[in-house]
C-alpha positions as CSV (number, residue, x, y, z in Angstrom):
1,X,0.0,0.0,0.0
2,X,1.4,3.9,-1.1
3,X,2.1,6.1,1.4
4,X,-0.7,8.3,0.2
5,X,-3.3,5.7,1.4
6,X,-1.6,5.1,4.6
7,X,-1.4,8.6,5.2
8,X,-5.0,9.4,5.0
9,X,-5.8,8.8,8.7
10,X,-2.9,11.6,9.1
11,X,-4.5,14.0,7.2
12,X,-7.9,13.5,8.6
13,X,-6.1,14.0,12.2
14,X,-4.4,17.4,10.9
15,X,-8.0,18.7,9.5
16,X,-9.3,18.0,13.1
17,X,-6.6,19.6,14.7
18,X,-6.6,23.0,12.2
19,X,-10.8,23.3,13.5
20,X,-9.1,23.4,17.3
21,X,-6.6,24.9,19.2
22,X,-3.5,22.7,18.8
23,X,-0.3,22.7,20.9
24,X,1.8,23.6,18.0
25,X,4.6,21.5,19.4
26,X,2.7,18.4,20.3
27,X,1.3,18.5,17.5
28,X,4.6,18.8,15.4
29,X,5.5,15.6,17.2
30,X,2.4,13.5,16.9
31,X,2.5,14.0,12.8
32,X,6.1,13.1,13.1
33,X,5.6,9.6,14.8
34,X,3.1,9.2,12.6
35,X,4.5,9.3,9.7
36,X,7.8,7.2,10.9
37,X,5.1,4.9,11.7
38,X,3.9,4.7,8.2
39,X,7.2,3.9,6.9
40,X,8.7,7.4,6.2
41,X,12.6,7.1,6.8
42,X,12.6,10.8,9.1
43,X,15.6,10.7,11.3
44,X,15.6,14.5,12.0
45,X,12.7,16.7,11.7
46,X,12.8,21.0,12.1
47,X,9.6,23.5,12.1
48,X,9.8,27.1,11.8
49,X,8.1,30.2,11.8
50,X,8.2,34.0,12.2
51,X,6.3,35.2,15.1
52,X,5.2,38.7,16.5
53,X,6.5,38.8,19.3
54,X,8.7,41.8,21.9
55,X,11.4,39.4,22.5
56,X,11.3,36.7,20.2
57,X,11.6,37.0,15.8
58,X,10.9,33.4,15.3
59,X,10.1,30.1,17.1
60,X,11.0,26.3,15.3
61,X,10.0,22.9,17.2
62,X,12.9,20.3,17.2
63,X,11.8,16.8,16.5
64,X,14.9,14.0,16.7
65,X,13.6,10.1,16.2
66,X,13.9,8.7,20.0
67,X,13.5,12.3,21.6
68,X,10.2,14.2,22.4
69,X,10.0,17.4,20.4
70,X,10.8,21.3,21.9
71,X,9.9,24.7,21.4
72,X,12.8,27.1,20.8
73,X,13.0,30.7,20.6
74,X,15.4,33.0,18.6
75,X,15.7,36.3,20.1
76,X,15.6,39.9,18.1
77,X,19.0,40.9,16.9
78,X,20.8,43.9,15.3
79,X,23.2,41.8,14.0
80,X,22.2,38.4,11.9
81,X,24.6,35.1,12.5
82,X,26.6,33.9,10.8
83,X,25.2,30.5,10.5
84,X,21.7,32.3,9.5
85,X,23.5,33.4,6.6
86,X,24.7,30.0,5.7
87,X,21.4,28.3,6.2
88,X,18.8,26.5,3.8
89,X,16.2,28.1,5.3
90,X,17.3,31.6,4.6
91,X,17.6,30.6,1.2
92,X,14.7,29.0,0.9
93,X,13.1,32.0,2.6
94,X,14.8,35.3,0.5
95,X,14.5,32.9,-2.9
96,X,11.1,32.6,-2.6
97,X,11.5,29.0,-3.5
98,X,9.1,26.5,-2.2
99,X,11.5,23.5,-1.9
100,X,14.8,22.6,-1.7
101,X,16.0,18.9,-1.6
102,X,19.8,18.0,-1.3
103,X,20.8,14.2,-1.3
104,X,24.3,14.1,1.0
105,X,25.3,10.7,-0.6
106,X,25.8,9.1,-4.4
107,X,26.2,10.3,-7.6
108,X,24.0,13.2,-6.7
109,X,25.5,14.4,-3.4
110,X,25.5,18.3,-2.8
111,X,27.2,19.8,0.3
112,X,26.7,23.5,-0.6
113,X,25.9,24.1,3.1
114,X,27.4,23.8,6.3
115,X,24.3,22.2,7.9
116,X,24.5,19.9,5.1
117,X,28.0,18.4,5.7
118,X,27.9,18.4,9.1
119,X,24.1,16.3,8.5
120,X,26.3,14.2,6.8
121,X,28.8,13.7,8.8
122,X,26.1,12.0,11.4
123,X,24.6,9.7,9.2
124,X,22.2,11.8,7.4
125,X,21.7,10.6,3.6
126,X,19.0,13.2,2.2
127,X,17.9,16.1,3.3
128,X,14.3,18.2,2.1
129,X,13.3,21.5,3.0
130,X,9.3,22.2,2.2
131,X,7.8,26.4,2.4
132,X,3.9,27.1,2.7
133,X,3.2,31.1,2.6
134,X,0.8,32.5,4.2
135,X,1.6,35.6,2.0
136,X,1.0,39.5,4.0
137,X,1.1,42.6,2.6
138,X,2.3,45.6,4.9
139,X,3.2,48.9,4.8
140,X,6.6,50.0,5.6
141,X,7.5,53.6,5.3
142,X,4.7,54.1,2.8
143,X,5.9,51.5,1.1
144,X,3.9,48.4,0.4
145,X,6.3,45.7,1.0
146,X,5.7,41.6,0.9
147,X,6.8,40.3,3.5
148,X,6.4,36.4,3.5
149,X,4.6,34.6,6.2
150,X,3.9,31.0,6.7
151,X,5.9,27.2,7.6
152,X,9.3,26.0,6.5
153,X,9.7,22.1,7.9
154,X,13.2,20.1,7.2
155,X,13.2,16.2,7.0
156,X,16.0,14.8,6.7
157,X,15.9,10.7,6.7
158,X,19.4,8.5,7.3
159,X,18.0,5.3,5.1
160,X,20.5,4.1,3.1
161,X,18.8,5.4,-0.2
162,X,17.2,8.2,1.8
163,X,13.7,9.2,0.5
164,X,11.4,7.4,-1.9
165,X,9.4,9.3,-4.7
166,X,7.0,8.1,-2.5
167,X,8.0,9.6,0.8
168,X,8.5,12.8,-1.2
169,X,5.2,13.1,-2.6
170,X,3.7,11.8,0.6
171,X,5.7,14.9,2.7
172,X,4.6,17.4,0.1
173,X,0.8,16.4,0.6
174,X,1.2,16.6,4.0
175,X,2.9,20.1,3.9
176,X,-0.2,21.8,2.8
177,X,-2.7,19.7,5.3
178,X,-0.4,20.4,8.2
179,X,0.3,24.4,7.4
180,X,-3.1,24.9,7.8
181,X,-3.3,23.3,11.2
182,X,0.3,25.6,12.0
183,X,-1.7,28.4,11.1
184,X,-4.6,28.0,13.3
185,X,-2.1,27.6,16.2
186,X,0.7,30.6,15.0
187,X,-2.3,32.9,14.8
188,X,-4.0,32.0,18.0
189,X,-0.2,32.4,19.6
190,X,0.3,35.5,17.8
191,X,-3.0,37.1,18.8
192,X,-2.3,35.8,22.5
193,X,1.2,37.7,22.5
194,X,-0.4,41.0,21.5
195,X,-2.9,41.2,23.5
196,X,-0.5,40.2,26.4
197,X,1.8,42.6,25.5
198,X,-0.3,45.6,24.9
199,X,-2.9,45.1,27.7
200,X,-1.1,43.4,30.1
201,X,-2.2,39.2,31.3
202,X,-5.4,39.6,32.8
203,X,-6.9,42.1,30.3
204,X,-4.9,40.2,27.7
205,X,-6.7,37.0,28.4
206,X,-10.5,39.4,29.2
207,X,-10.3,40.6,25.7
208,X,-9.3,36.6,24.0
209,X,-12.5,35.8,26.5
210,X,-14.7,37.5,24.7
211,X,-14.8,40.9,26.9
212,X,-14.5,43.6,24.1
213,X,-17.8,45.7,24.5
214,X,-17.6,49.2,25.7
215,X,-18.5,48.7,30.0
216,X,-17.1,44.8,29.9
217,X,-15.4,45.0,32.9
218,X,-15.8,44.2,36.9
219,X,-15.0,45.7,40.1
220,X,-12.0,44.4,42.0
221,X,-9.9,45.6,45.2
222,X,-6.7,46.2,44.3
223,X,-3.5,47.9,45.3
224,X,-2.9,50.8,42.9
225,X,0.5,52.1,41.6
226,X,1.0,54.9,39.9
227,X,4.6,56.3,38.9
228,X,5.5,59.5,36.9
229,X,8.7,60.8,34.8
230,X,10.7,64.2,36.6
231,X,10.9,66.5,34.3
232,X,9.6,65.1,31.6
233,X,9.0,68.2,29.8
234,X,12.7,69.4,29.8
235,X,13.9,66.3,28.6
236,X,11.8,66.3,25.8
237,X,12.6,69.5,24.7
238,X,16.2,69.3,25.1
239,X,17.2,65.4,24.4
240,X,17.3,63.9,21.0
241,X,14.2,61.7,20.0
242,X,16.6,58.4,20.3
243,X,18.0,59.6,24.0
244,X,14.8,60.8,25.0
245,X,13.1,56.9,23.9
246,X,16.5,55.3,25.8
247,X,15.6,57.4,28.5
248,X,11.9,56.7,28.9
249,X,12.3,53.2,28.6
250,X,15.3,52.8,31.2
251,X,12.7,54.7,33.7
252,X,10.0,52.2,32.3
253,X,12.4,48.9,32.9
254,X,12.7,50.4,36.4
255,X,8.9,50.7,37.5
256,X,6.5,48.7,34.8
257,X,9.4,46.0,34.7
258,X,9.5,45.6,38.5
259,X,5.6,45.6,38.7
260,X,5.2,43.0,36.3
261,X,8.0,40.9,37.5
262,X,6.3,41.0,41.3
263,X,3.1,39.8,39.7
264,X,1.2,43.3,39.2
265,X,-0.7,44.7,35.6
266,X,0.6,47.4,33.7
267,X,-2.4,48.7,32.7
268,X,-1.6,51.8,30.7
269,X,1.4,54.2,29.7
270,X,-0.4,57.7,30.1
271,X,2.3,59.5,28.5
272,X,5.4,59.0,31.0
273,X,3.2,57.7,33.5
274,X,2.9,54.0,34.8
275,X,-0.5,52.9,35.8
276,X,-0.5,49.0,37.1
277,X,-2.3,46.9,39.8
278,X,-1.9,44.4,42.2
279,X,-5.8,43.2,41.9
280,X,-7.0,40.3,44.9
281,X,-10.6,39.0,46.0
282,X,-10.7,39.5,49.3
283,X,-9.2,40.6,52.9
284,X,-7.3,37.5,53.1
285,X,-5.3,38.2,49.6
286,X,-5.1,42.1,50.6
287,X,-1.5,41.0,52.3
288,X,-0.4,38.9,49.9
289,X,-1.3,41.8,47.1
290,X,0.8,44.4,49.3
291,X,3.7,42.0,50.0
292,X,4.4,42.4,46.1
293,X,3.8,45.7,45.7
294,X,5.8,46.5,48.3
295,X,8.7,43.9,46.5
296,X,7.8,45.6,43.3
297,X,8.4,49.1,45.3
298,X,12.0,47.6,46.6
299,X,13.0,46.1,43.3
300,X,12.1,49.4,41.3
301,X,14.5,51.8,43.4
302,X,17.7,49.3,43.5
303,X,16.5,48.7,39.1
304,X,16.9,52.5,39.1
305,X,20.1,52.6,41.1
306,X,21.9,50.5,39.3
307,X,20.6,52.0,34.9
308,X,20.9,55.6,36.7
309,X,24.9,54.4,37.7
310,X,25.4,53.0,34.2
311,X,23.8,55.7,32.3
312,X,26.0,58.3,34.5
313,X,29.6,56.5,33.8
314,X,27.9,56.6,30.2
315,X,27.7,60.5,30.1
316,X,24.1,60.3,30.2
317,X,21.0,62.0,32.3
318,X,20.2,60.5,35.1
319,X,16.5,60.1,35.7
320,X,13.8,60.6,39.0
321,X,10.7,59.5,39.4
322,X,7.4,59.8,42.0
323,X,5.7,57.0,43.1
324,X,1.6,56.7,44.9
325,X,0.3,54.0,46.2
326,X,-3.1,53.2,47.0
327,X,-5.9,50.4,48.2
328,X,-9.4,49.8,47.4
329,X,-12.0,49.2,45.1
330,X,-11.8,50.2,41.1
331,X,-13.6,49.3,38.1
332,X,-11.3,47.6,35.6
333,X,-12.5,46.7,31.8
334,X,-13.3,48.7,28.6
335,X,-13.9,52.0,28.3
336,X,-14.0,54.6,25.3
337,X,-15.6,54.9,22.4
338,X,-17.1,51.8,20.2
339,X,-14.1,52.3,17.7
340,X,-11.5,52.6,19.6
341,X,-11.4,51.2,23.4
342,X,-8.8,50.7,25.4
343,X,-8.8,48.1,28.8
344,X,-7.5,49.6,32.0
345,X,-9.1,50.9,35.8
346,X,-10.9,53.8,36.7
347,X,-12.9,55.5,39.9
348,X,-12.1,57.1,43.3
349,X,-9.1,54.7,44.2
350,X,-7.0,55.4,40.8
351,X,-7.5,59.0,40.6
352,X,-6.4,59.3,44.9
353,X,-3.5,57.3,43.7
354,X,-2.4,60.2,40.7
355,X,-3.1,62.8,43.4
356,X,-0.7,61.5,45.8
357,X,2.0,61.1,43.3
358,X,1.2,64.5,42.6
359,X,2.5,65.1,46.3
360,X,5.7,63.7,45.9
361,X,6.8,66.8,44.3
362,X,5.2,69.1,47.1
363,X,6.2,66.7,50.1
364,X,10.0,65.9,48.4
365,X,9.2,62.3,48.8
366,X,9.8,59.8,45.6
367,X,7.5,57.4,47.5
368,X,4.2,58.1,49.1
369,X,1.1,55.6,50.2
370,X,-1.9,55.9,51.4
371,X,-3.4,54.6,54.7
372,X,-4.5,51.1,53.4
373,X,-1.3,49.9,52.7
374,X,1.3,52.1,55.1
375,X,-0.7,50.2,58.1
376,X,-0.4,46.7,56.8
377,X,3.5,47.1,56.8
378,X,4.0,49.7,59.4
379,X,7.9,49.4,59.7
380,X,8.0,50.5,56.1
381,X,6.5,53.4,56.2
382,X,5.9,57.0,58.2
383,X,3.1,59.3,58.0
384,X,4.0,63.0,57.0
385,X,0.5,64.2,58.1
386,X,-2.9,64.7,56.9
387,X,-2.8,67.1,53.1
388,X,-6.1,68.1,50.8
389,X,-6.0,66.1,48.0
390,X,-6.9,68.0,44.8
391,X,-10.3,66.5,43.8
392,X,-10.7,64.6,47.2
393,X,-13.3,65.9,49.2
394,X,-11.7,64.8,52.8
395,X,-8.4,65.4,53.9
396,X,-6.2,62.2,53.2
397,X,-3.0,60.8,55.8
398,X,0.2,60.3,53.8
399,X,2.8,58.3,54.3
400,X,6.7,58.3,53.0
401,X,9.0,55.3,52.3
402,X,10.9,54.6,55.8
403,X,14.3,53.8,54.8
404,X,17.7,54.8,53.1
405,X,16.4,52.9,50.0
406,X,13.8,55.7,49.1
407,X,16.3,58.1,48.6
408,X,18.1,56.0,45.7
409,X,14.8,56.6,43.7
């Protein structure tokens, strides 16, 4: 029996899986063993494609015969390597070309790679590299510019006579099938990243869930942070855009960074201001909420320490920042207009939080909290009276960072 009949049962699995949600890398290695089991000489086995993501510009699965398969992720750099310059797959990706076969033994060997000849050199006899597109047009400094999207899988087999006409024509079948199944899974992981990344986990995950009307949203108790920029205005006036951005973003690795990295939201950037919460259910989560925003409050003044020393042996500007704090109740979800929402808190608790970082200048304090948390960590903290509020009906008691480590900030 072909490989095309035995294969069937494969593609019916891959049709099921492209109507779901598949675990990109699981199902990379099902298909694998599958088709090994079929009679398909794979020894090696390499998906890739390019991603959207902050950190990462593409992600492959690695499939070896004996070995489960794994996710790996190649970071953005300025500089490309020099084995991505010698590799098939950047030929096969800047050619265009939607195959590329090389056997590495016989009358027909060809070693015009170094992947090939090391391949070789382990046993591998033929080597096939297969491209689906998902082709995307975008617009690049007004410029429409194709940039190509999609799958590029290796297979490489170590049979003596490596692949079959059959096995090829089998694989090339299958390519098609199984792109379509990679693309149901790269966009769902795509769209995941984005919304992670531009609303933060929890409103990330809201809006996937379905929560994208204008008023979707609940109320939560939550500790509030809000941090703003020193003299903002001067340094945009008199720093280059590039310093200014390097700038802003050092103070932003220092505050967002550290709130996210304690388990808090970043909710919005307004401007040079950080808004983020540390959201819980009840009274008996309030202390564990507090414990990391105070940790997130420890870790951003040592952060700022440390860039504010490198930028300074640097020749740079050094940067300062205020930082309120504040406890109860706001109303987190959409708001806006029908075309053009944005997911983030509002009400009495966000705004007191703004208007005692306001007070930092006033009071000389980088750090200053409100009641509800100063009292759950007494030793922390010391109260620098009772101050009007602007937009607060009733005087409010403030309270400064106790320690040596405020003044680093």
């Amino acid at each position: 029996m072909s490989h095309q009949a035995l294969a069937r049962p494969i593609r019916e699995w891959l049709i099921d899986q492209a109507l779901g949600q598949p675990d990109i890398a699981g199902m990379f290695d099902t298909m694998c063993q599958r088709l090994a089991g079929i009679g398909i000489p794979i020894a090696r086995a390499r998906l890739v494609w390019p991603t959207l993501h902050p950190l990462f510009r593409s992600e492959t699965v690695v499939w070896d015969r004996g070995k489960p398969a794994r996710l790996e992720q190649f970071q953005h750099q300025d500089q490309v390597t020099k084995a991505w310059l010698e590799s098939p797959f950047r030929y096969v990706m800047e050619s265009d070309a939607d195959m590329l076969r090389r056997e590495l033994q016989g009358p027909n060997e060809t070693l015009d790679f170094p992947l090939l000849k090391e391949l070789k050199a382990a046993g591998i006899t033929d080597y096939l590299v297969l491209a689906t597109s998902y082709d995307q047009v975008v617009e690049e400094e007004l410029k429409d510019v194709r940039e190509r999207r999609g799958i590029i899988v290796s297979w490489a087999s170590d049979r003596a006579n490596g692949f079959s006409s059959d096995d090829l024509e089998c694989l090339q079948q299958m390519q098609r099938i199984f792109a379509l199944a990679c693309k149901t899974a790269i966009q769902h992981r795509i769209s995941t990243n984005i919304a992670i990344t531009y609303l933060g986990t929890r409103a990330g995950h809201s809006v996937l869930n379905g929560k994208i009307r204008r008023g979707d949203g609940q109320h939560t108790p939550a500790v509030v942070w809000f941090s703003d920029l020193r003299g903002s205005t001067a340094f945009a006036e008199n720093l280059p855009s590039d310093a200014y951005f390097s700038l802003l973003n050092a103070y932003f690795e220092s505050t967002a960074g550290s709130v996210v990295e304690q388990g808090g939201e970043v909710l919005d950037f307004i401007g040079d201001a950080v808004l983020g919460i540390f959201p819980f259910q009840d009274e008996s989560e309030l202390e564990d909420a507090a414990r990391r925003a105070n940790a997130a409050l420890d870790q951003t003044i040592v952060t700022a320490a440390n860039i504010n020393k490198e930028r300074e042996a640097q020749g740079l500007e050094r940067f300062k920042f205020g930082v309120g704090l504040n406890v109860g109740e706001v109303k987190f979800g959409n708001i806006g207009i029908p075309q053009r929402l944005t997911f983030s808190v509002v009400g009495h608790t966000v705004n007191e939080a703004a208007r005692i970082e306001s007070m930092t200048k006033l009071l000389q304090q980088p750090v200053l909290s409100g009641a509800g948390l100063a009292k759950l960590n007494p030793e922390r903290w010391r109260s620098v009276g009772t101050h009007k509020l602007d937009g607060v009906l009733d005087p409010v008691e403030l309270f400064a960072f106790n320690g040596c480590a405020a003044k680093a900030a």
